[in-house]
N, C-alpha and C positions, 0 to 999 in steps of 0.2 A: 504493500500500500504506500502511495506516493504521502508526502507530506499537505498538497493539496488539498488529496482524498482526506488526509486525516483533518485537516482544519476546518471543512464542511460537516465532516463528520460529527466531530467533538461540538460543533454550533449546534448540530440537529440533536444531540443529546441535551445540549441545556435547554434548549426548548421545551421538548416534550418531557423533562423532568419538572418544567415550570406549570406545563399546561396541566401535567399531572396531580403535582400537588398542589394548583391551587384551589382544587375541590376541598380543600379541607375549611372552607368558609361557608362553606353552601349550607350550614345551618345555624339560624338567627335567630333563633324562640326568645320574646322578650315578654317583661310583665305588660297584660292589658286584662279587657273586657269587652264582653259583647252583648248585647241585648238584644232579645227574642224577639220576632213579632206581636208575642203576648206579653213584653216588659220584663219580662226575666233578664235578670244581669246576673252574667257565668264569668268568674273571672280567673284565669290562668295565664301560660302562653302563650302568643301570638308569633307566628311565624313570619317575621319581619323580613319582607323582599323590597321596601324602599320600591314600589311597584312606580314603573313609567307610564305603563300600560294600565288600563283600566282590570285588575283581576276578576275573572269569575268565583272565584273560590279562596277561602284563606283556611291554611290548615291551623289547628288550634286544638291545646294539650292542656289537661288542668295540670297536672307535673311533669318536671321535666321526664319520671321515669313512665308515665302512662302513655296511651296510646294515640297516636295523632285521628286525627278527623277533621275533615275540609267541612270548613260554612260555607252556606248555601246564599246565594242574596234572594232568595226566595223564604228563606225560611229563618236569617238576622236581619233584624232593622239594621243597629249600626256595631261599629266592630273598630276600639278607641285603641290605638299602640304609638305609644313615641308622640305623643303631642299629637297625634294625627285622630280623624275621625274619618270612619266609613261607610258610606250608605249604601243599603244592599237594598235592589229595585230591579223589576223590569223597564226597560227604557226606550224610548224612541231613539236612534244617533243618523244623523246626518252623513250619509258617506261618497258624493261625490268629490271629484278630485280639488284642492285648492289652491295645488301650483300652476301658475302660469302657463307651464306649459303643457301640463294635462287639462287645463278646464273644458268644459261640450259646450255646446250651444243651449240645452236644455235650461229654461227656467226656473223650472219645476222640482223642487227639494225631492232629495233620493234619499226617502227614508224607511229606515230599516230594525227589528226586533231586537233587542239584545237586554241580559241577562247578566249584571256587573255590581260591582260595588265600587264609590265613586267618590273622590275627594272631596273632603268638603271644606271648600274655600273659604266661606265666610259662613259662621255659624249662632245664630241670634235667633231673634222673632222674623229676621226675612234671610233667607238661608240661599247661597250661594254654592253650588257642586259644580263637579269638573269629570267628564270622561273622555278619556283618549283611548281610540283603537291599535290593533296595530298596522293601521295606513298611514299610523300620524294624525288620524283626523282629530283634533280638538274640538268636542261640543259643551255649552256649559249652559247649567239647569237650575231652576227657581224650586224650592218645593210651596209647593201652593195646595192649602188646604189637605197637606200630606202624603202628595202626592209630586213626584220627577216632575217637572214640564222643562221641554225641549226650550231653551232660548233658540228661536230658526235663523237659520242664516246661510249665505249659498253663495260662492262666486262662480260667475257662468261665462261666456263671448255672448254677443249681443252688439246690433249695431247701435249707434249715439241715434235718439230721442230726437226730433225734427226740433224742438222745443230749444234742445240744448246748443244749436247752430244758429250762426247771422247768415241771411239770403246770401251773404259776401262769399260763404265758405261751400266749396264743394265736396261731397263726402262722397268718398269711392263705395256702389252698392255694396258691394263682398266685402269691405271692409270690417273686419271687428274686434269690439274691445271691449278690456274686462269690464264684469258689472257687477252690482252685489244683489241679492234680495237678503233685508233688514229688517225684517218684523220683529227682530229682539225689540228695539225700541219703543216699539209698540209693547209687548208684551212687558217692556220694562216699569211704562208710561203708569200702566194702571198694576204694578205688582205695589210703586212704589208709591202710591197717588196720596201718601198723608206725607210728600216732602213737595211742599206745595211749590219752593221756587229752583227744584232741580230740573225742571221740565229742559232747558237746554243744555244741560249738563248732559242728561242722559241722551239726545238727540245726537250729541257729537261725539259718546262712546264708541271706541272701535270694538270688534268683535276679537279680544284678545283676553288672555288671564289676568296681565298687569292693570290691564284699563278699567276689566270689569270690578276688580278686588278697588279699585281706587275708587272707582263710584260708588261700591258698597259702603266704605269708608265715609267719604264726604253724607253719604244719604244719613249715616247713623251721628255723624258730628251735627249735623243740621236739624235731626231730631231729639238731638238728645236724648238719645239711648245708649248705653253705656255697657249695656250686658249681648256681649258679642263678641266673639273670638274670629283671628283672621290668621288662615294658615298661608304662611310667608313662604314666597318663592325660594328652593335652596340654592344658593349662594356657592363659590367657589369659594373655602378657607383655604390659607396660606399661611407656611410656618417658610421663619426664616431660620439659618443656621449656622453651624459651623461645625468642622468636623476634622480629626486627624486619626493617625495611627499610624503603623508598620507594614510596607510591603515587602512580600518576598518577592526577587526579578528573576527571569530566567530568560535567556536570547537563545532560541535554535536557528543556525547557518543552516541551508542543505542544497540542492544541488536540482532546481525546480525545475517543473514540467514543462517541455519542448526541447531541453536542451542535448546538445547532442550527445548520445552515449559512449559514443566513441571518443571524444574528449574529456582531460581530465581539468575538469574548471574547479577551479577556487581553492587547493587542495587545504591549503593554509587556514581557512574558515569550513570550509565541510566537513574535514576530518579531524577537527582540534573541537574539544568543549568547550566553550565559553564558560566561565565563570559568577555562579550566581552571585545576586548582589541582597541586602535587607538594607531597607531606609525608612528614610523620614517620607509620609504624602499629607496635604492637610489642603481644605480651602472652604469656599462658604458653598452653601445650600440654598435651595428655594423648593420646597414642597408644596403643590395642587393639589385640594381633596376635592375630587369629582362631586358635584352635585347627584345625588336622589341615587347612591349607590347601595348593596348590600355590608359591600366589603368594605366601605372606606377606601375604596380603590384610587387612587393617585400619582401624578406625573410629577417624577423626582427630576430635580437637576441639580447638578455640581461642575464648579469651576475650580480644579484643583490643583496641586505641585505637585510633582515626583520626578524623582530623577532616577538613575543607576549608573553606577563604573562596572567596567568588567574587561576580563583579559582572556587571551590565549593565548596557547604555545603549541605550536606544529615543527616537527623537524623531519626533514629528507636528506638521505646519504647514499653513497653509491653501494654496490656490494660489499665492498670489503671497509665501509668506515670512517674510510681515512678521508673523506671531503664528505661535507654535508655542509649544509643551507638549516638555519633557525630561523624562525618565523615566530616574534613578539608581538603580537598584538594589546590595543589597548583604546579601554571601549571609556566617553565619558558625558554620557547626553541627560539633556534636564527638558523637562514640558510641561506643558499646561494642557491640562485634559479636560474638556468639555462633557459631562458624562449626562444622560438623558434615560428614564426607566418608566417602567410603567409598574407600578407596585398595587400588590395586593395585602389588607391586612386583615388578621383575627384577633377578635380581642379576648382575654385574657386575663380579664378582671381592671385592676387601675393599668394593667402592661397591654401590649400587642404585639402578637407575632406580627412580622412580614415576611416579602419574597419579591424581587425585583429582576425585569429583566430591559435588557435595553441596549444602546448603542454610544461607544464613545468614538473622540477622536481627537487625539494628542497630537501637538503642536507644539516643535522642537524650537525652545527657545536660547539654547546652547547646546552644541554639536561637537568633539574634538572625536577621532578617530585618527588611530596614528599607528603603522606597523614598523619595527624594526627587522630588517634582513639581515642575517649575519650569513658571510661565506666563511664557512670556516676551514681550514687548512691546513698539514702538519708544517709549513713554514709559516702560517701570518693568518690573519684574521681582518676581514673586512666589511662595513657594515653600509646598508644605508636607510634611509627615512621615506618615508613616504604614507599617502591616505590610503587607511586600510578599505573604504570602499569608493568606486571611481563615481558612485552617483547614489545619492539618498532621494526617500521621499519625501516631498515638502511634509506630508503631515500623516501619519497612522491612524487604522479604521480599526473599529474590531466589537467585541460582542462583551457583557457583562453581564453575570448574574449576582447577585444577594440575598442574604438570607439573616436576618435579625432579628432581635426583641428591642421595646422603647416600652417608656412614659410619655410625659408628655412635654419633658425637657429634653433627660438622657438618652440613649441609644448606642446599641453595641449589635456591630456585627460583621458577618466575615462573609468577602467577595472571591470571587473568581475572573479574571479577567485575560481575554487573551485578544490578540489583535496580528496585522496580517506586515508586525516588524519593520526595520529600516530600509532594506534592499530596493535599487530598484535595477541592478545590475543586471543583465540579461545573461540568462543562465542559472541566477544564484537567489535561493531564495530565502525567507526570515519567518517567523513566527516569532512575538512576544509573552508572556505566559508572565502573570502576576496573581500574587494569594495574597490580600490583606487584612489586617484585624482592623476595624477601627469604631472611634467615641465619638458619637457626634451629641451635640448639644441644640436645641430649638428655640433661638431669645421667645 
């Protein structure tokens, strides 16, 4: 197996080590309750999926050691986890398309049965819910007299309205453009008819989460009603940091794929071992925690130091000894690693495991590579200098994995990182291979 083959290789093994274990998240049971259609409140729990999707079902255990069973939105009114509340209903949802480039000509709302339990937006004496399908389609619903109602809404192609031209403008027949139908407003008109001077507020509501949650708002400041809960869009959190520790280095030379066989290239760096290095790496952090995730799933990044020295010694002599050639090599490069992951965590109690996997790419901020030749001879000895490689690459790609526990300050844990080395010599090829322990901190 060529060294190629192995560095594709040993990539595809931390993948599917990552993809494998990061099932070990896949179960959320947190405290909640839920209330029957006859008012009974069960309280255990709650199979927490940070749902995007509107679920039909939530699984749900009075302890952790008993036995799971899925709710029914047929059979729980509502179903409260994490500050969250659920309404379980039959519903009408609106499902034609509402990007641009899929919308029909039809005016005519395409609505369709479904069977869900459904965010609930704003929760008071006028009650705001939220279903999304999985087309993406966002619909959002009043309960009225305790019952779903569809807010309607629809964008469709349609040509411009004779009304909405001057005799000046000519408008190409086949021409068409987007349009909406807005009976939310209507139907908002008279849900909300004791806020006597929102009447143009609510006409100039767009049909989106942010707008309708903010009208809800204003409707309850302007009535003074106070008893009403508003579940708040999730947010991207961000931890800042800082972080060091100990890498071990390892540089493999070898003698890469195309190159000819019948040639003996680079003898000096293919058949000599490089010498591993331990050092100092440290630099700062920025961590993304994905909105409406199970995992706490999040995009790490690091900007960081490490450097390595490192040496070889190759020697060639003829048959009998007495002439050979030494070859000192001598290795001394510093970078700055841009490093980028995509991490999963499980919590742990006050801790959290993680697992990160992701892509860096070091940039040689100090370079010295330098071989010494010696001819050496039973009359005399002669030596000379020169760069141990005839051409480097501007900057190193390669692959990381991680694997740690934290708080919510500390952090410890140990990487794996390999990348595709200095070389860009033709014929000769490089692998890099680093192992570090390291502590990170999160101001």
């Amino acid at each position: 197996m060529n060294h190629t083959t192995s560095f594709i290789g040993r990539i595809m093994t931390i993948i599917l080590v990552f993809c494998t274990t990061s099932t070990w998240a896949q179960d959320n049971f947190l405290p909640g309750f839920y209330i029957t259609q006859t008012n009974d409140t069960i309280r255990g729990l709650i199979h927490y999926q940070s749902w995007v999707n509107s679920p039909s079902g939530i699984e749900f255990k009075l302890e952790s050691n008993q036995a799971i069973e899925t709710l029914s939105p047929l059979t729980t009114r509502e179903v409260h986890v994490k500050g969250e509340i659920w309404i379980g209903g039959t519903i009408q949802v609106e499902t034609s398309p509402r990007a641009i480039r899929n919308l029909i000509q039809s005016p005519s709302l395409e609505l369709s049965p479904d069977t869900a339990f459904l965010l609930v937006l704003v929760n008071g004496r006028k009650t705001l819910a939220y279903h999304r399908n999985v087309s993406k389609n966002e619909n959002f619903y009043i309960l009225n007299q305790g019952k779903l109602e569809l807010l309607e809404y629809k964008k469709y192609l349609g040509p411009v309205n004779p009304e909405q031209t001057s005799p000046q403008q000519e408008i190409a027949s086949e021409q068409l453009y987007e349009k909406e139908i807005q009976r939310y407003k209507g139907q908002l008109l008279e849900y909300l008819s004791d806020w006597y001077t929102g009447k143009e507020e609510i006409k100039s509501t767009p049909y989106s989460r942010r707008s309708l949650v903010a009208l809800f708002k204003s409707y309850y400041r302007a009535t003074t009603q106070m008893d009403f809960d508003i579940q708040e869009m999730a947010k991207f959190n961000h931890k800042f940091g800082v972080i060091a520790g100990v890498t071990y280095y390892q540089l493999d030379m070898f003698r890469s794929s195309g190159a000819d066989p019948n040639l003996s290239l680079h003898p000096r760096l293919t058949k000599s071992q490089f010498t591993h290095h331990v050092g100092f790496s440290g630099g700062v952090t920025a961590e993304f925690i994905l909105p409406r995730n199970v995992r706490h799933n999040s995009i790490y990044t690091e900007l960081a130091y490490h450097g390595f020295t490192s040496s070889s010694y190759y020697e060639s002599s003829n048959s009998s000894g007495e002439y050979r050639t030494e070859y000192d090599s001598q290795l001394e490069f510093h970078y700055l690693k841009l490093l980028g992951q995509y991490r999963l965590r499980q919590s742990l109690g006050k801790l959290s495991l993680y697992e990160g996997i992701g892509v860096l790419v070091n940039t040689p901020i100090i370079r010295h590579h330098e071989t010494i030749e010696r001819d050496v001879t039973p009359i005399n000895t002669s030596e000379r200098s020169y760069d141990t490689f005839k051409s480097l690459k501007p900057f190193e790609v390669g692959l990381g994995a991680s694997l740690g526990i934290g708080g919510d300050h500390l952090s410890g844990e140990i990487r794996y990182e390999m990348g595709n080395g200095l070389s860009s010599q033709p014929g000769l090829g490089s692998l890099s291979h680093r192992a570090s322990l390291m502590i990170g901190y999160n101001l």
